[in-house]
C-alpha positions as CSV (number, residue, x, y, z in Angstrom):
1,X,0.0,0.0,0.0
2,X,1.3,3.5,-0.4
3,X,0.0,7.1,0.4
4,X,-1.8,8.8,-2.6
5,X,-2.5,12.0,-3.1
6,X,-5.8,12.2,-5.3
7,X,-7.6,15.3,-6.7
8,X,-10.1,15.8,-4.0
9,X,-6.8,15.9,-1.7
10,X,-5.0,18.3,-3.9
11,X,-8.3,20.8,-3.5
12,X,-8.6,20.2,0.3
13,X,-4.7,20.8,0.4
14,X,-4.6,24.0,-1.9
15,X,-7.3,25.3,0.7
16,X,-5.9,23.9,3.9
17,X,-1.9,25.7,3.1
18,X,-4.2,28.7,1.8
19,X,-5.4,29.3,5.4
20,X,-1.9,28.5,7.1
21,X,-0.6,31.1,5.3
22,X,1.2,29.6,2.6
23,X,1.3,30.9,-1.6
24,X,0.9,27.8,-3.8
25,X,1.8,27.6,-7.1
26,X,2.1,24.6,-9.8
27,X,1.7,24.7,-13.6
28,X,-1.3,26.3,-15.4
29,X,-2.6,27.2,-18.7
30,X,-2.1,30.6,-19.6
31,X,-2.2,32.4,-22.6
32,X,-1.6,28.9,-24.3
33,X,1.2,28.2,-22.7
34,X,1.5,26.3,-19.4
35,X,3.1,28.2,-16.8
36,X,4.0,28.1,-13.1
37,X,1.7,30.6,-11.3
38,X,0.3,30.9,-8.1
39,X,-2.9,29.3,-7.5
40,X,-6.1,29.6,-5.6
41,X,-8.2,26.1,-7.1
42,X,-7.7,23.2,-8.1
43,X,-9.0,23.5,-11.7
44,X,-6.6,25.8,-12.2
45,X,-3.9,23.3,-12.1
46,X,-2.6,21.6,-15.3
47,X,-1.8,18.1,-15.2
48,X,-0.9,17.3,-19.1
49,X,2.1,19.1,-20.0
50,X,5.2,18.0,-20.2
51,X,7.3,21.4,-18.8
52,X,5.8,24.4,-17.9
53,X,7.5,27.2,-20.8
54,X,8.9,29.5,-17.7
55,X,11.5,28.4,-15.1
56,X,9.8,27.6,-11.2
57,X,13.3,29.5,-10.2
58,X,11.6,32.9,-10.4
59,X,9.5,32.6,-7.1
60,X,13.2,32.5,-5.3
61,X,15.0,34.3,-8.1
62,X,12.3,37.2,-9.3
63,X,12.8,38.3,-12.5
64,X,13.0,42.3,-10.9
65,X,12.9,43.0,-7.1
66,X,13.6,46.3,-5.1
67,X,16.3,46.0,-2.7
68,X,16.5,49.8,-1.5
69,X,15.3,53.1,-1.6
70,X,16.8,56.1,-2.1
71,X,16.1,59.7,-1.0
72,X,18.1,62.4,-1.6
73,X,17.7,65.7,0.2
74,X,19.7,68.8,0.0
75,X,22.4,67.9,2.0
76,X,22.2,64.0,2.3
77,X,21.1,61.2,0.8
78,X,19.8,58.3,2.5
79,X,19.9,54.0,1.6
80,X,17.0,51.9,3.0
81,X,18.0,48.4,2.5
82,X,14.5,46.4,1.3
83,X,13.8,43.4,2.8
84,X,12.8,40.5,0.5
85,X,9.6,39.3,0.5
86,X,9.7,35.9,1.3
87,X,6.2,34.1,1.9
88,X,6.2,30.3,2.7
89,X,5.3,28.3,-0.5
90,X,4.9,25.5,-1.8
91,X,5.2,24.7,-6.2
92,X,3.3,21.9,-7.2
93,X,4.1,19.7,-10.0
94,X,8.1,20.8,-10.6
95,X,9.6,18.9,-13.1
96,X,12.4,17.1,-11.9
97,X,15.3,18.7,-14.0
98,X,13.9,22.1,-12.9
99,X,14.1,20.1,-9.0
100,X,17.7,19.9,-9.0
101,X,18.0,23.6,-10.7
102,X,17.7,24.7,-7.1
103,X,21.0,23.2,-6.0
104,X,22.6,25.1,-8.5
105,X,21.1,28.5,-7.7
106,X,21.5,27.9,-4.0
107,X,25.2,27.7,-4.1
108,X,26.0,30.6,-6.8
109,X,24.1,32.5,-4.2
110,X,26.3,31.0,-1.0
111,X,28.9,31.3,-2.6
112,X,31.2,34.1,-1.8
113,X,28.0,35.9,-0.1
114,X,25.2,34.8,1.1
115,X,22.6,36.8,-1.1
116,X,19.5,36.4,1.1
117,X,17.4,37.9,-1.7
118,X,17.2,34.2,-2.7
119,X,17.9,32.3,0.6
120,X,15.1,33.2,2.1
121,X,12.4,32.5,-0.3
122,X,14.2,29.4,-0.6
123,X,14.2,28.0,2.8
124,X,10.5,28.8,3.0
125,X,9.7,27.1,-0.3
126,X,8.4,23.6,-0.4
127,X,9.3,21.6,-4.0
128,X,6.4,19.1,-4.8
129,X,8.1,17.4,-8.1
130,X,5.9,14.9,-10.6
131,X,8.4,12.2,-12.0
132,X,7.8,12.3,-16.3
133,X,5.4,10.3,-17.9
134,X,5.8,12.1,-21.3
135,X,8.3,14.4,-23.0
136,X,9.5,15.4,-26.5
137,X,12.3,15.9,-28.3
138,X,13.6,18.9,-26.8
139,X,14.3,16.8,-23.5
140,X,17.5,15.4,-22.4
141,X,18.2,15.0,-18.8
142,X,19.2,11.6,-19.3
143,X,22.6,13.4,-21.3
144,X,23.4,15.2,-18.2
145,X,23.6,12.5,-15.6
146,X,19.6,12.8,-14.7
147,X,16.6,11.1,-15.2
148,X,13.0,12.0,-15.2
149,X,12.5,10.8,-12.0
150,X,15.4,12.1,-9.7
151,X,15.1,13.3,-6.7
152,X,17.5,15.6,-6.1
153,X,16.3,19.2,-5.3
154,X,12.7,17.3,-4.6
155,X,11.2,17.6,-1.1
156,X,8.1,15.4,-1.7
157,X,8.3,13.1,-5.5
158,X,5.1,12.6,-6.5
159,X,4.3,9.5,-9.4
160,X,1.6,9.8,-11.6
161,X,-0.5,6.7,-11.6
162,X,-3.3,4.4,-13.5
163,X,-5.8,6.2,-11.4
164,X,-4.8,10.0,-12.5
165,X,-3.6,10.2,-8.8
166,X,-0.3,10.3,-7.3
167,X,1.8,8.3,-5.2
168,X,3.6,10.3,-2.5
169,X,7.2,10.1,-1.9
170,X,8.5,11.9,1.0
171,X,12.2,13.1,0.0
172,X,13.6,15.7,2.8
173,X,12.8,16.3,6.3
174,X,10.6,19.3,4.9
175,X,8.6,17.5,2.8
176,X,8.2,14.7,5.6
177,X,7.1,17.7,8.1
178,X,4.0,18.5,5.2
179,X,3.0,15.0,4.3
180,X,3.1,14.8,8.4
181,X,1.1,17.8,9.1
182,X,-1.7,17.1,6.1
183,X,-1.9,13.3,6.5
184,X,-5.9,13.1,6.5
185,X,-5.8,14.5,3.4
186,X,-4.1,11.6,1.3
187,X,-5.3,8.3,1.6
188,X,-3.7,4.4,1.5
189,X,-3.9,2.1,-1.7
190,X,-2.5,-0.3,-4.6
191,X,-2.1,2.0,-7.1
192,X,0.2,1.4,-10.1
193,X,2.4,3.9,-11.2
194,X,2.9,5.2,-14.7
195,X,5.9,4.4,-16.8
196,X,8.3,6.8,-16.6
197,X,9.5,8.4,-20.1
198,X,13.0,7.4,-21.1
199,X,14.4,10.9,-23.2
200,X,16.2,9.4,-26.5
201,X,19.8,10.4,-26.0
202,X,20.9,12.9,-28.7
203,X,24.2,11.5,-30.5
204,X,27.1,10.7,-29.0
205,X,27.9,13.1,-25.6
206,X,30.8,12.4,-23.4
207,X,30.4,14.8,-20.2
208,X,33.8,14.3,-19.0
209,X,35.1,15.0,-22.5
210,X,33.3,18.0,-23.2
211,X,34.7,19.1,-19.2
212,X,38.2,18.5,-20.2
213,X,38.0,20.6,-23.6
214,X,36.8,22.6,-21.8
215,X,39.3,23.0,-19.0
216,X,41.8,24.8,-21.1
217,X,41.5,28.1,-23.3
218,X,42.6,26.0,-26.2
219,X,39.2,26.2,-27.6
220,X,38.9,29.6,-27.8
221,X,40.1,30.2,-31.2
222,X,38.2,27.5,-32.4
223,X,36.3,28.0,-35.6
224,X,33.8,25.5,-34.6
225,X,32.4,28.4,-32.2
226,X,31.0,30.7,-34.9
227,X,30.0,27.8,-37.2
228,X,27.9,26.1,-34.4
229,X,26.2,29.5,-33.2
230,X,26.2,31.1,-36.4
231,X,22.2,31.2,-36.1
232,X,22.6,33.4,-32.8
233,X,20.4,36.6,-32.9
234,X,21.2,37.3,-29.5
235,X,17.9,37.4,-28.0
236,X,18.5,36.2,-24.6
237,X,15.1,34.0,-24.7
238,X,17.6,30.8,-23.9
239,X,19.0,32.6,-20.6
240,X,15.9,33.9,-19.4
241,X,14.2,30.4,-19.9
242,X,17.0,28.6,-18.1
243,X,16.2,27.0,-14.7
244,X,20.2,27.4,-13.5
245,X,21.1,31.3,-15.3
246,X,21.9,33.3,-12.6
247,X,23.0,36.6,-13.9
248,X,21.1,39.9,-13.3
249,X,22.3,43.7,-12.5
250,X,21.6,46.1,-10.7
251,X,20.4,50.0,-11.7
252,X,18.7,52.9,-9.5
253,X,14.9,54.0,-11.2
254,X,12.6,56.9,-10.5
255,X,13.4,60.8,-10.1
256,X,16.2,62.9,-8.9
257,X,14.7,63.3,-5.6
258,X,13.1,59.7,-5.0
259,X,14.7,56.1,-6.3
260,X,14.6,52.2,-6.3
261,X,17.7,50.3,-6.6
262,X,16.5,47.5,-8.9
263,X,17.8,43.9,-9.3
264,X,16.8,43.0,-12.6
265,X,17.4,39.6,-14.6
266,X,20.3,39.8,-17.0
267,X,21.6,37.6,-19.6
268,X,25.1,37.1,-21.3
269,X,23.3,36.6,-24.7
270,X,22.9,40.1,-24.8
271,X,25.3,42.2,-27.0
272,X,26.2,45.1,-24.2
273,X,26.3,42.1,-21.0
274,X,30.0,42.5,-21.0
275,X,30.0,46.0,-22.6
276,X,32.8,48.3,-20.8
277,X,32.4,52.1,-20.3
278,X,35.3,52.5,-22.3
279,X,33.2,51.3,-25.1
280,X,35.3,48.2,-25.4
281,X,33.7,44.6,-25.3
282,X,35.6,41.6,-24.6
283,X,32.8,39.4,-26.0
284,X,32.2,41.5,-29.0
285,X,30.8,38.6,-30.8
286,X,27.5,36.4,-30.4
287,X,30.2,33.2,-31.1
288,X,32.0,34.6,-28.1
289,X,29.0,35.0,-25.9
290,X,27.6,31.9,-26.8
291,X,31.0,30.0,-26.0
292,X,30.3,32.1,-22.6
293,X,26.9,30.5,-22.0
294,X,28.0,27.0,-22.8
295,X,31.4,27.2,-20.8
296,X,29.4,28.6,-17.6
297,X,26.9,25.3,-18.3
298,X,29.7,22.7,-18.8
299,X,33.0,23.9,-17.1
300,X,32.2,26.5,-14.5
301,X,29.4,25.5,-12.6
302,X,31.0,22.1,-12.5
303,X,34.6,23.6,-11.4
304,X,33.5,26.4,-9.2
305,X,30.0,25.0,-7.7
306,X,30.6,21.2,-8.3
307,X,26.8,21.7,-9.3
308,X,25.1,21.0,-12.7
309,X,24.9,23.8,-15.0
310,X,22.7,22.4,-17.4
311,X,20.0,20.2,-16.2
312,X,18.5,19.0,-19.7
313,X,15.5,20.6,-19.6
314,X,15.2,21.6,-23.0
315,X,13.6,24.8,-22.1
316,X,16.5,27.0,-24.2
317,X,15.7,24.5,-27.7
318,X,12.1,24.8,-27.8
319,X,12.1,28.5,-27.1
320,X,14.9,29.8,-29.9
321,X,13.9,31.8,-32.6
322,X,16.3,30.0,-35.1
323,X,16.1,26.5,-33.3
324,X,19.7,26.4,-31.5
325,X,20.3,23.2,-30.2
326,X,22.6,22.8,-27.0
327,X,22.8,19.5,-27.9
328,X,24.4,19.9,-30.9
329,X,27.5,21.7,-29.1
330,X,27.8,18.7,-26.6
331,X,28.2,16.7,-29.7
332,X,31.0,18.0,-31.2
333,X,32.8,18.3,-28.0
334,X,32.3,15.0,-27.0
335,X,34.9,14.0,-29.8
């Protein structure tokens, strides 16, 4: 027997965490397009999808946030520091490469300060994953060490199963603590899970190859850069989309009198990321900004973080103007 979560217990748990005080959010359909977005009812939720199109990051990582305000007086000008607003919550129905994500963000954020901008959204967040029962061809966890049913980043795993209900895995301490607390609303039975999809692997990709090319600046002349990413336009739609980009800046908006110091999602894909107020730019090039992207993905998250940089979500493929495949780039440097 195992503990099932069904979708009269999903309502009665949306409603119960509503009154605790908590936000919940899980995939919905919006604009045609499912989406992770906060939640009141159960309808709202979508079950058939097989990633939401935005990143579940942004509820620890918003994509703009004030973090002070600034007045300026005639003879002084004073800094209020802006404390993050950090409500408990709880996202339903995270994929499991978007799961481990977290990891990733959590220790770029720890890392040589602790930036509690996200930490603290993040230790009040709950992570309710759904293993995969479907995908497409954009998917490839499987070609970065995962599968569609880790557990990693995952405080509660859920499996779809032959009943459209869900068998409860209790992963962390934190996720034990809410199956604890809201035990009368699952209930106890046989239910067989769902198989799990199996992503087809794309070509030949050696990891540990593509680490060690990487390890040295011998690429970096490469004419295979501006070949592969001759397609580029530079939109940034692949960093913004991306459950493990990190970057963002930071500028002052409003009057001369009154301002909010902004932290705003930024994206190396961008021509002026690196741009220098000397007017030079050291990655003057979309093949050098894509080599960028890629070596923060496959060398520098792995050599700096000892995290995963790229989690295979596919998110960056589907969403490129002039269908870019990440894939492609592991390929060739995985000879």
């Amino acid at each position: 027997m195992a503990l099932i979560l069904n979708k009269t217990g999903l309502d009665r748990l949306i409603h119960f965490l509503g009154n605790d005080g908590y936000n919940f959010a899980a995939p919905v359909m919006d604009g045609g397009k499912v989406r992770y977005k906060h939640v009141e009812l159960v309808e709202e939720v979508e079950t058939d999808y097989v990633i939401p199109a935005n990143s579940a990051k942004e509820f620890f990582f918003p994509q703009t946030e004030t973090i002070a305000e600034i007045e300026i007086g005639k003879t002084n000008v004073e800094l209020t520091p802006v404390e993050p607003n950090a409500p408990r919550t709880v996202i339903f129905g995270v994929r499991p490469c978007d799961a481990v994500s977290f990891a990733s963000l959590r220790a770029v954020f720890t890392w040589d300060f602790i930036d509690e901008s996200y930490t603290k959204r993040a230790d009040n967040g709950v992570i309710i994953s759904i293993a995969c029962t479907q995908g497409d061809d954009s998917c490839f966890c499987t070609s970065v060490g995962l599968t569609p049913d880790a557990t990693e980043g995952s405080d509660i795993l859920l499996r779809e199963t032959d009943k459209d209900d869900y068998i409860i895995e209790a992963v962390t301490e934190r996720g034990k603590e809410l199956v604890d607390t809201y035990k009368e609303l699952f209930i106890e039975a046989d239910h067989k899970a769902k198989p799990i999809f199996s992503p087809a692997i794309p070509g030949e990709i050696d990891l540990e190859k593509v680490a060690a090319k990487l390890a040295t600046t011998d690429h970096y002349g490469d004419p295979i850069w501006p070949e592969l990413t001759r397609k580029c336009v530079g939109c940034g739609a692949c960093t913004f989309s991306c459950p493990t980009c990190h970057c963002f800046d930071i500028t002052d908006e409003g009057t001369a009198f009154h301002s909010e110091r902004k932290k705003n999602w930024d994206a190396c894909q961008i021509d002026n990321f690196t741009l220098h107020a000397s007017g030079h730019n050291p990655r003057d090039t979309q093949a050098k900004r894509w080599r960028n992207r890629f070596m923060c993905k496959f060398h520098i998250y792995q050599t700096k973080w000892d995290q995963k940089g790229c989690v295979g979500c596919g998110r960056c493929i589907r969403v490129c103007p002039v269908r870019l495949d990440i894939t492609e780039v592991m390929e060739e440097f995985s000879k």
